[in-house]
N, C-alpha and C positions, 0 to 999 in steps of 0.2 A: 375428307372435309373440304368445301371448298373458302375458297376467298373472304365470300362474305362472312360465314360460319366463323372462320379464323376472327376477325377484325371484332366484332361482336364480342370475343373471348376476350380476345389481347384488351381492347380502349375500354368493353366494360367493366372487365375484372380489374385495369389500374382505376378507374371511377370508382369502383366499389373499394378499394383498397388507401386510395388516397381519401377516397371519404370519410373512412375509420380515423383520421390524422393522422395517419400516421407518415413520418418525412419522406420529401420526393427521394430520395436514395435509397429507402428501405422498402418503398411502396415498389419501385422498379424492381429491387432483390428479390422479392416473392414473386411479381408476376414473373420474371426471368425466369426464376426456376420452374414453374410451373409450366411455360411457355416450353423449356429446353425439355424435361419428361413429356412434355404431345408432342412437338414441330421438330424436335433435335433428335428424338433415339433414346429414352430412358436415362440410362447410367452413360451412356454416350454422349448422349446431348449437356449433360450435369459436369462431363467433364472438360466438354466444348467451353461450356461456359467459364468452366476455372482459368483454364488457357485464354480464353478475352480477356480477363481480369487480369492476367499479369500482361500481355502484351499492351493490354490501352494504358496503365498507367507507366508502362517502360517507353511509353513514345517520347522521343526525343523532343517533338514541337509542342509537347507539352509543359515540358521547365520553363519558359519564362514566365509561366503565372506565378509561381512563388517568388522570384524575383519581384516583378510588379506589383505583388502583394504589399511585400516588406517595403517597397520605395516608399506607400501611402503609409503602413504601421509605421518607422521610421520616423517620417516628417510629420506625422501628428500626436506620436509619446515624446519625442523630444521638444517637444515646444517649438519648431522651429517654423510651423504653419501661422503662429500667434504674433509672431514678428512681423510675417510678410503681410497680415493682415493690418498692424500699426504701419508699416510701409506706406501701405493702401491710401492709408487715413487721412494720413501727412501728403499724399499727392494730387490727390483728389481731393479738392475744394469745393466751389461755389460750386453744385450743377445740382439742378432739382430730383430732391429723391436720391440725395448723395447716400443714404447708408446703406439704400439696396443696392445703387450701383457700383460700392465697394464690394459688395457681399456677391455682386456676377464675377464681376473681375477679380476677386483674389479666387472667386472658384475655377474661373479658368482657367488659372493656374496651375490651383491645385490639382484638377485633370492633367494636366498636360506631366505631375510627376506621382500621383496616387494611380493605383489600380481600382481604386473601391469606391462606389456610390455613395454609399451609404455611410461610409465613413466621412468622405466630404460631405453630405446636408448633416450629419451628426455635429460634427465640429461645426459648420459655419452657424448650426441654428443652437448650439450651447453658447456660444462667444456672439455673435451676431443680432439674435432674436433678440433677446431679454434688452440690449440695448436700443433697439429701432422700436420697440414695447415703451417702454420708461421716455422715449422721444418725442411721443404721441402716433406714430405710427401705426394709420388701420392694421391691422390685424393678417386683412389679405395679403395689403402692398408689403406685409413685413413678410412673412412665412413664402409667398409667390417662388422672388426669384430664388431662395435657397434654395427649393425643392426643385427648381426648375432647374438651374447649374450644375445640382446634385446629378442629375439626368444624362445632365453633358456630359459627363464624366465615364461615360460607357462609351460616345464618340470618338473623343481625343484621346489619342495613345497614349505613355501605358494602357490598356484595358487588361484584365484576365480574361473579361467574358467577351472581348474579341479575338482572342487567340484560342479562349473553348470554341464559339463559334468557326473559325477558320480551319481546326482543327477537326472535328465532329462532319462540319460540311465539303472538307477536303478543297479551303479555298487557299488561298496564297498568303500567308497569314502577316506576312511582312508588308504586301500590297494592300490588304484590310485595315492595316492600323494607318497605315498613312491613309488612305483614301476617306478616313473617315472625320479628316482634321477640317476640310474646306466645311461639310454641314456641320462638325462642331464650332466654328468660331460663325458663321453663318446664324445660328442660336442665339450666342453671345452677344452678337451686334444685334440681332433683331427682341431681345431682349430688354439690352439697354435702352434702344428705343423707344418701349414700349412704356419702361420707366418712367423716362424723364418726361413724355408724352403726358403721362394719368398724372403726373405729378406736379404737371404746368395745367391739366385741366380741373384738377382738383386738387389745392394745395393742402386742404386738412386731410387728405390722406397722409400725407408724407410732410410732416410740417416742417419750415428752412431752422437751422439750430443758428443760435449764437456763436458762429467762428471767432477766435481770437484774432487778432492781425498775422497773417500767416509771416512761416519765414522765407528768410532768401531761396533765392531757387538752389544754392549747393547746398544749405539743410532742406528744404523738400527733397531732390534727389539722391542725399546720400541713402537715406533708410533703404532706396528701390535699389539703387543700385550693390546693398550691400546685402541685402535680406531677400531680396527676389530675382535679379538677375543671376543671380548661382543659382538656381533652382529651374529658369528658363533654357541656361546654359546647360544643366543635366537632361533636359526635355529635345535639347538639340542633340547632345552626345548620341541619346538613344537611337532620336528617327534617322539623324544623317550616318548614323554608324550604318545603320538598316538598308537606308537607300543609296549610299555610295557602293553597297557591296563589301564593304570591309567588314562587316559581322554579321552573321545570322540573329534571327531574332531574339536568340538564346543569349546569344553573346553579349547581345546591345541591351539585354533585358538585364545581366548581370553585369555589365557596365555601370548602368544606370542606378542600380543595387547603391553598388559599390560608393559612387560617385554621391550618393542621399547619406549613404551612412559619415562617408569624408565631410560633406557641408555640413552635418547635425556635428561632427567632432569638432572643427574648424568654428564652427560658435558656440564651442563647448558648453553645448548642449544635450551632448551623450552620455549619459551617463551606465552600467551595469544594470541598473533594476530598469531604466526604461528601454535598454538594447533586448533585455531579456523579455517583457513585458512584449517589443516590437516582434520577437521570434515565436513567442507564444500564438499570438495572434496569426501570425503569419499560415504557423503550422496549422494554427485551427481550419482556417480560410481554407487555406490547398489541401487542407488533408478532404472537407465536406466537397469540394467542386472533385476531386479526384474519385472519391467513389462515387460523386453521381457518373462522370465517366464510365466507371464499369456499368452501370445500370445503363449505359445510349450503348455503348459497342455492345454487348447481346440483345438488346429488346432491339435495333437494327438486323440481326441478324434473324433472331423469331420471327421478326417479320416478313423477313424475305424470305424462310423454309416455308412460312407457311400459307405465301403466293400472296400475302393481305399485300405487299407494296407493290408487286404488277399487278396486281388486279386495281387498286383504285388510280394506280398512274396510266394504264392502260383505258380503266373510264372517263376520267378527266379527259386526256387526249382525243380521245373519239368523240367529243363533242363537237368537234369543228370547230373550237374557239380559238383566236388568234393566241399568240404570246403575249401581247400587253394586257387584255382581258386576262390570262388566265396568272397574270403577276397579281393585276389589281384585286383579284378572286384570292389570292395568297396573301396578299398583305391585310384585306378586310379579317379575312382568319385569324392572322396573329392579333390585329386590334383588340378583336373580340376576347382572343386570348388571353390577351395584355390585362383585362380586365377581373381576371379572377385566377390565374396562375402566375408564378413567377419566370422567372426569364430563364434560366435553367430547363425547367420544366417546358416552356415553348418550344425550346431548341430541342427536345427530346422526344417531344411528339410529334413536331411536322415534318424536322428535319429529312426523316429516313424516306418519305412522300416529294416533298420540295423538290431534294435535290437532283433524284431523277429526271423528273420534269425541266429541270431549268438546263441539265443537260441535252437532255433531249430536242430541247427547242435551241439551245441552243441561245442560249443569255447567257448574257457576259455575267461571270460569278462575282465579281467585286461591287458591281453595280447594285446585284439582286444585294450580295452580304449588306452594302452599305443600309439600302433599303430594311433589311431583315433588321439591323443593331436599331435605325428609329424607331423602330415598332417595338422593339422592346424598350428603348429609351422611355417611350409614350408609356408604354406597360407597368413602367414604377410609377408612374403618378396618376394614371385612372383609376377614379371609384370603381369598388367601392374596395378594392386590396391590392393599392397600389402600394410596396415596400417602403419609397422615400414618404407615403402619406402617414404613416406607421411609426418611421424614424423621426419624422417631423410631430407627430403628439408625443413620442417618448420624451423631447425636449422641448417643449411648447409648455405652457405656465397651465395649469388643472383649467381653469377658466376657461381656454380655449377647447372650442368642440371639433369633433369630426366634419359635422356641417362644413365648418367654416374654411376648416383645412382643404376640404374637398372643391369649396368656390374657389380659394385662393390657387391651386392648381389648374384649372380649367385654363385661365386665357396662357399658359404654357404649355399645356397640351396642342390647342390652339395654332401655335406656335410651330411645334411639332411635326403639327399634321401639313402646316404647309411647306416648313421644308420637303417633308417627304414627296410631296405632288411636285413641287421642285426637280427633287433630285428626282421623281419621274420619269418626267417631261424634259428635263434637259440632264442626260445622264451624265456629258462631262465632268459637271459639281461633283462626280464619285469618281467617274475615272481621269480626271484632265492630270490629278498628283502622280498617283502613281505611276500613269502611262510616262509623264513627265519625266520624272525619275529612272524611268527601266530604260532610258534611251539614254 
């Protein structure tokens, strides 16, 4: 059978499979098996596969997702995300479009100590929305930047799903999580801007509230300094533990753990049913990313018995196309991707194709990774099944439509895309940290 025969088997039979609904973890299990009886050796290849399954999820670079996990379960069942958000409130005064631009910035934060998307726009648009709603705030200007922050949140380290991606694509997974902070706060700024911009050009979007007479500046900064700088400070522990060399990303990921669980007791805030509650969660999260794992380490290998990944990396290359074409040909892919799979799923079916290629040419891996986490970033918030547009009507008032969720994302997609041209076009924005750092 050759090449093409294969690829028609393998991408049509998960199409037809995932079509059925049935979960990307499951839909991979069957074509796996399927693939390992034609491309692997029958009862040989079925056994191959068992052996990928314990080896991928015994991999060592894989534990600091469940750490990373619990740091965001952690700091969102204990209440102690709901603090740093009154922090916010109390420090941030006059500036136009002040309730979204609290709602960027304490998500930046929150990036910098959750692992999970979606858990940040969930929280900020339960506590956030309903009040920028009841404020007079259009609809778009309210819903916007959460979902948009929420995004950032796969940028700035902790991530899980840049340590699956670092991990699945064999990249340096300690120099991906740093590399991705410069376009993460890069977002954040170019965000706010955009805020305070619409909301000086048209103040009934975002109407100015009645402030009280604020108070002194050591009650404005105590709240920050008591409720968010611990939390910044666990954000340091992890990257600088990472980039001095003093811990592996395991290490610094269960530092980090450790150090959310210490600030949630320290403003006893922890209690038994929500520590519990935060392991639950936790478990669930790593337990689904770990078996989609086993479903990328064999459908990687099927592919390569059965010639589908040198034969189309082998066609791409004989094109004659440069390296920067044949990136910008990779990253149009995931867009399109972005727009109707989820980000797991992305990194499952281009990866085993991608990353040859980008070896072979010869690109720098953290550049392309940084490039690859935008594109999924973009991927949660494009129509028409974008996750955080989903998480955003699950807590959005019945009133609010899909329409409207789907406007209100746009100029953050927007957003998005030109970091990515950015970090293109001038690729130190991904490498200038880490190279920084390894010297």
């Amino acid at each position: 059978m050759g090449w093409v025969e294969a690829s028609l088997i393998l991408f049509g039979g998960l199409i037809a499979v995932m079509g059925l609904g049935l979960p990307v973890a499951f839909a991979f299990l069957v074509l796996n098996t399927v693939g390992a009886l034609i491309f692997l050796g029958g009862e040989v290849g079925l056994a191959q596969l068992a052996r990928n399954a314990v080896q991928a999820v015994a991999s060592f670079s894989l534990t600091p997702i469940p750490f990373f996990v619990l740091m965001g379960e952690v700091l969102f069942h204990s209440g102690v995300a709901m603090k740093a958000i009154d922090a916010f409130a109390v420090l941030i005064r006059r500036v136009p479009g002040r309730l979204a631009v609290i709602a960027i910035v304490a998500g930046t934060v929150f990036s910098a100590i959750s692992g999970s998307t979606i858990a940040t726009t969930a929280l900020l648009g339960s506590l956030m929305l309903p009040i920028m709603l009841d404020r007079g705030y259009e609809p778009r200007m309210a819903m916007g930047p959460i979902m948009g922050i929420g995004g950032v949140d796969m940028l700035i380290p902790p991530s899980a799903l840049t340590v699956l991606l670092g991990s699945l694509a064999g990249i340096s997974i300690s120099g991906l999580l740093v590399a991705g902070i410069v376009p993460g706060l890069m977002l954040s700024v170019l965000f706010v801007g955009f805020i305070v911009a619409r909301a000086l050009a048209d103040p009934a979007a975002a109407p100015s509230e009645p402030l009280e007479p604020g108070p002194g500046a050591w009650a404005r900064w105590r709240p920050f300094l008591v409720h968010v700088l611990p939390l910044i400070s666990i954000f340091a522990l992890v990257v600088g533990a990472m980039s001095a060399g003093w811990a592996t990303p395991t290490e610094a990921a269960a530092l980090g753990a450790a150090g959310t669980i210490l600030a949630a007791a320290a403003y006893r805030r922890l209690t038994a049913r929500n520590l519990m509650q935060a392991l639950i969660g936790t478990v669930a999260i790593s337990g689904t990313i770990l078996f989609i794992i086993v479903g990328a380490t064999t459908f990687s290998q099927v592919l390569s018995f059965s010639g589908a990944t040198n034969g189309i990396v082998g066609l791409v290359a004989g094109q004659g196309l440069s390296a920067a074409e044949i990136v910008i040909g990779m990253m149009l892919v995931l867009l399109f991707l972005g727009c109707f799979v989820d980000q797991v799923s992305m990194m499952l079916v281009t990866l085993p194709f991608f990353m040859p290629l980008v070896q072979r040419l010869g690109i720098d891996p953290i550049w392309f990774g940084v490039m690859f986490l935008i594109c999924m970033q973009l991927g949660l918030l494009t129509p028409p099944f974008g996750l955080l547009l989903y998480t955003m009507k699950g807590v959005a008032p019945p009133t609010i439509t899909m329409q409207q969720i789907y406007a209100a994302s746009l100029p953050y997609v927007g957003f998005g895309v030109l970091v990515l041209a950015l970090v293109f076009f001038f690729p130190p924005l991904a490498t200038w940290l880490p190279g920084l750092i390894a010297k």
